[in-house]
C-alpha beads as a LAMMPS data file, in Angstrom:
LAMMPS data file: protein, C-alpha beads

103 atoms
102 bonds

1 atom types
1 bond types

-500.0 500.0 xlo xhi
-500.0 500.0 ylo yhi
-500.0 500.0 zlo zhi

Masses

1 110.0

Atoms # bond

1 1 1 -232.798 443.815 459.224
2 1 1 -229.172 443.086 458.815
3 1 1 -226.507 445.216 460.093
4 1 1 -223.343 445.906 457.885
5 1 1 -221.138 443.255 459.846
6 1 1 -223.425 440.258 459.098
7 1 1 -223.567 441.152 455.785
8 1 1 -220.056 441.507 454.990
9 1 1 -220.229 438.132 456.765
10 1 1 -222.807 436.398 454.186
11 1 1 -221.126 438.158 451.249
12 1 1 -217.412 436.841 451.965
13 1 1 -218.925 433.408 452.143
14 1 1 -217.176 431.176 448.934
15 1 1 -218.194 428.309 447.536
16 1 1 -215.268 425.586 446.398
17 1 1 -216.952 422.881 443.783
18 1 1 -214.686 419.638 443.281
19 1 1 -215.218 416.895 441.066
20 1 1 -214.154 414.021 441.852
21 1 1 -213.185 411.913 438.779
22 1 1 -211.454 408.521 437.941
23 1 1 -208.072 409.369 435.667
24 1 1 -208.423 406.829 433.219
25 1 1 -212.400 407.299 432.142
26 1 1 -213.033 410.530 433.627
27 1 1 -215.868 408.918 435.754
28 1 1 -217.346 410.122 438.689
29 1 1 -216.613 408.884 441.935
30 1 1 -218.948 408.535 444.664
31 1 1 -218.668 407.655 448.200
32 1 1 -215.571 409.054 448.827
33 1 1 -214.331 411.872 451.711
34 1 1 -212.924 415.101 450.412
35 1 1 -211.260 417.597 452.958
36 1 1 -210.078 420.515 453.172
37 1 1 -208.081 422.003 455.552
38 1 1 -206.376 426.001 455.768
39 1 1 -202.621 426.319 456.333
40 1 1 -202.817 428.329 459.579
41 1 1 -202.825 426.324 462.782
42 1 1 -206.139 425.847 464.292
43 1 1 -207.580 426.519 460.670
44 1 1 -211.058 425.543 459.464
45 1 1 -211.562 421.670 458.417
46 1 1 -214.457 420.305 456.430
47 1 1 -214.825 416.655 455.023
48 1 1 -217.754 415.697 453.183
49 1 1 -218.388 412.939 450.879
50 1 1 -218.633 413.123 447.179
51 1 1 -222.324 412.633 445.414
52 1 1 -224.152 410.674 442.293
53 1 1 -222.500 412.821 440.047
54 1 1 -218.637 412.715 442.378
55 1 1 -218.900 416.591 443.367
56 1 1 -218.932 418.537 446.888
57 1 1 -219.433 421.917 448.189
58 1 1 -217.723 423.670 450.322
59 1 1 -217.542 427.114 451.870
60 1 1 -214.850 428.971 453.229
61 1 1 -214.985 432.228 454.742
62 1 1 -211.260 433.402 454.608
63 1 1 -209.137 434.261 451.387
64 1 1 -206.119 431.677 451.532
65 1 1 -204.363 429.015 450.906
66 1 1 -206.175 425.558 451.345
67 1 1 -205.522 421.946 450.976
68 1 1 -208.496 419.678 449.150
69 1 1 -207.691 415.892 449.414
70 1 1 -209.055 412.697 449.016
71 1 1 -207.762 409.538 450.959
72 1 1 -210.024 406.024 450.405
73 1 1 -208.484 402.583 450.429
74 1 1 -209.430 401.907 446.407
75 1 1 -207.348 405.185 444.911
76 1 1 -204.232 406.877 445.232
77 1 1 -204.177 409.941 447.399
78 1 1 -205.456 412.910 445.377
79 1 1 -204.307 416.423 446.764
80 1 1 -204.196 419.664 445.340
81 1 1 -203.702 423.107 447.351
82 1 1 -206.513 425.756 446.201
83 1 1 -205.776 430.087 446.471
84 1 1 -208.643 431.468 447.652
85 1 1 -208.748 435.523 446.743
86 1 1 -210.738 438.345 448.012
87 1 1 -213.399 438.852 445.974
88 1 1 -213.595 434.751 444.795
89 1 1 -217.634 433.789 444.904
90 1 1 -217.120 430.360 443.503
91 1 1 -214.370 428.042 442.509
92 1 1 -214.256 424.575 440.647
93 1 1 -211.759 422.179 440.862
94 1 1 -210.814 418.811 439.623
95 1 1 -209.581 416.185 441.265
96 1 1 -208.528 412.486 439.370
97 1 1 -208.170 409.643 441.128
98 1 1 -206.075 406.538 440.333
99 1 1 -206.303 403.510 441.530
100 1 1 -204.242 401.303 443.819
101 1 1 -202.404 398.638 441.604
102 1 1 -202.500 395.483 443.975
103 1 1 -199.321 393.631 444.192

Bonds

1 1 1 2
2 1 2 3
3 1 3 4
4 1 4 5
5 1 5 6
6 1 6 7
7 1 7 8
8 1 8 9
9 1 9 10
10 1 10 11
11 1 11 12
12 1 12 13
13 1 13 14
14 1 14 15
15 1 15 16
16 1 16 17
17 1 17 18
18 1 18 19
19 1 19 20
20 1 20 21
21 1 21 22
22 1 22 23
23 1 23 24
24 1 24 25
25 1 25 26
26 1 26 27
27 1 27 28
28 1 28 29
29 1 29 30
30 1 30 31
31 1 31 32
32 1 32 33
33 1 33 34
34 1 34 35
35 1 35 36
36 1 36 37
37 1 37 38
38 1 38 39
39 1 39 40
40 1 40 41
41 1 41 42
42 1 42 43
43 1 43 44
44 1 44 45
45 1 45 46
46 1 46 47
47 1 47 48
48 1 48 49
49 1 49 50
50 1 50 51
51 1 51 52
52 1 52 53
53 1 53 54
54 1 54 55
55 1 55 56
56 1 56 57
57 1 57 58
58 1 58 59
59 1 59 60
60 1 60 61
61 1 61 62
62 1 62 63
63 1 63 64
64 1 64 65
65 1 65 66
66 1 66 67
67 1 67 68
68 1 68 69
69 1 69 70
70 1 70 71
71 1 71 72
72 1 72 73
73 1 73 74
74 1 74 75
75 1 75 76
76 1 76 77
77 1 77 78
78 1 78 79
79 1 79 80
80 1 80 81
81 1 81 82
82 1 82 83
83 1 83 84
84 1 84 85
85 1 85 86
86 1 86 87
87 1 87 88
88 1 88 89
89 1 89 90
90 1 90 91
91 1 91 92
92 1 92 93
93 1 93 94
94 1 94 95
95 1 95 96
96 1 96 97
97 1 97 98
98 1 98 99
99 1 99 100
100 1 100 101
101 1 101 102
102 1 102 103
């Protein structure tokens, strides 16, 4: 049996789906670390590493204010800040990568 607390625990768990994509063909892009980090000190921090298909999941359990980026040595850096509400069950974002001119 569950008591109310854990399940107010499991239902304020939300899912944040990013794509990772290449700018120019709209590609997927696997391989590559995505994190995502709160703004509060001490916050929650997740990296995973993009699939076939360039997406990752991740959960947060907070509403806020969080920071999904994606560093590698072949693209730009790709950053965009993500508002999590109460009552958010999923989000999807998009992120496009460029790549590095070399000089």
């Amino acid at each position: 049996m569950i008591n109310a607390v854990q399940s107010a625990t499991i239902a304020s768990d939300i899912e944040i789906l990013a794509e990772v994509k290449l700018k120019d063909t709209n590609e997927p892009v696997t391989g590559v670390t995505v994190t995502l980090t709160g703004k509060r000190p001490a916050s929650a921090y997740q990296a995973c590493v993009t699939d076939e298909q360039g997406t990752v999941r991740m959960q947060v359990r907070k509403p806020g204010t969080y920071t999904i980026r994606v560093t590698t040595d072949n693209f730009e850096i790709a950053e965009t800040e993500v508002k999590v509400v109460a009552g958010d069950r999923q989000l999807s974002i998009e992120l496009l990568l460029t790549r590095k001119t070399v000089v």
